[in-house]
C-alpha positions in Angstrom: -205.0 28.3 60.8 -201.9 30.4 60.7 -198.3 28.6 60.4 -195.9 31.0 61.9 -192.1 31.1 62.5 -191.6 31.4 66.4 -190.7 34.9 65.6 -193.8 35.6 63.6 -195.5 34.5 66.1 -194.1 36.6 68.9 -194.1 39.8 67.1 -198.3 39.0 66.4 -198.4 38.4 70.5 -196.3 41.8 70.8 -198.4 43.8 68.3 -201.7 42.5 69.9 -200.5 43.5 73.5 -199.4 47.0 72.3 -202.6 48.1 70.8 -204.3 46.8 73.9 -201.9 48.5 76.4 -201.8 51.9 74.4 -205.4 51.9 73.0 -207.1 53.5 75.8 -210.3 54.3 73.7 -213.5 52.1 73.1 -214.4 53.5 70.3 -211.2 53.0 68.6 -210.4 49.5 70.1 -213.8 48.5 68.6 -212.8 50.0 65.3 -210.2 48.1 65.4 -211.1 45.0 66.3 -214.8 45.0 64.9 -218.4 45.7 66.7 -217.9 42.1 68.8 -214.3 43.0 70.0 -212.6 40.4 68.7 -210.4 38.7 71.2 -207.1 37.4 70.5 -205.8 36.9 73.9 -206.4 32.8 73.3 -205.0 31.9 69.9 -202.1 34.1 70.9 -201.6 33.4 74.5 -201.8 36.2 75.9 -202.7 35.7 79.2 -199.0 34.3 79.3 -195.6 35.4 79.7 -193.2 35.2 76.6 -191.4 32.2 78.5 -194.8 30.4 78.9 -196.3 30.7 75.5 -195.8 28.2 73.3 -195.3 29.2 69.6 -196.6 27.2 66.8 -199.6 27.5 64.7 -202.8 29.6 65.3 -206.2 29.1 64.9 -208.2 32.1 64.3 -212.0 32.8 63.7 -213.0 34.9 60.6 -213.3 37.8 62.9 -210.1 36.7 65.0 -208.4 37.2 61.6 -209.6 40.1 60.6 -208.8 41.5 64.1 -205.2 40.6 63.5 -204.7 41.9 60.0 -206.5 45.4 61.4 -204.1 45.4 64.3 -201.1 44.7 61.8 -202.0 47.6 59.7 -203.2 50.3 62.4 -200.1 50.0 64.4 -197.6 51.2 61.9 -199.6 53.6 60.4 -201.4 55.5 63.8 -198.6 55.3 66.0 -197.1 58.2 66.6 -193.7 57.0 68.0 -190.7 57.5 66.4 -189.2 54.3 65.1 -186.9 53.4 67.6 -189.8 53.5 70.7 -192.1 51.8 68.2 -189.6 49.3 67.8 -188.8 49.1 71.5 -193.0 49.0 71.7 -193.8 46.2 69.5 -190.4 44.5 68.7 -189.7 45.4 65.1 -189.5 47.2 62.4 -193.2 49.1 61.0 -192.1 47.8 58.0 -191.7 44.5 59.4 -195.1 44.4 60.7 -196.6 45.3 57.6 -194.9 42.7 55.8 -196.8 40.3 58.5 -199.9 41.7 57.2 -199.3 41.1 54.0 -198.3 37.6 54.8 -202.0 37.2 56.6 -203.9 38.3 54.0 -201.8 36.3 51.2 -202.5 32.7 53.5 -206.0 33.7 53.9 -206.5 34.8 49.9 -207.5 30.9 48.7 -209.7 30.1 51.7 -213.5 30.0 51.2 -215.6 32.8 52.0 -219.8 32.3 52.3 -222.0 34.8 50.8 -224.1 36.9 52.9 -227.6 36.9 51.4 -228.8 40.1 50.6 -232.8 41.3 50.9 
């Protein structure tokens, strides 16, 4: 589970819609957001409008999360709009938005992971 500020919360909402409204490709989508397609249109709401979702704390599968984190980190670094339409795009800064990713991984850093047998 994520605890996010109502604002952290909106700009992960804002980032996830963006990649999904501008990604047009399959191939990159799944890249993105792993061989199952990860959805995050329930833990962030959205299906909703801004006014409608609620912001508070989100619960995320493994994948969910790694979904997230990818979309944090593609966005700033493979858009190709100049700052002020990627701001207008996604509602901050790139720099913001990679601090968000940093904040991901560094809540998800002490949480178990299970080994994958190998053979």
């Amino acid at each position: 589970m994520l605890y996010v500020t109502e604002r952290q919360f909106h700009l992960l909402r804002r980032a996830a819609i963006t990649l999904a409204d501008h990604e047009k490709s399959p191939a990159v989508r799944q890249l993105v957001l792993g061989p199952g397609g990860a959805s995050l249109d329930e833990p962030l709401q959205l299906g909703l409008s801004y006014d409608d979702a609620v912001p508070g704390p989100v619960t995320l599968t493994f994948e969910q999360l790694h979904a997230l984190h990818a979309v944090l980190t593609t966005l700033p670094a493979a858009a190709i709009w100049p700052e002020p339409e990627f701001v207008e795009r996604v509602g901050d800064f790139r720099e913001t938005v990679l601090k968000m990713a940093g904040l991901v991984r560094w809540a998800f850093r002490e949480q178990p992971v299970a080994e994958k047998e190998h053979g």
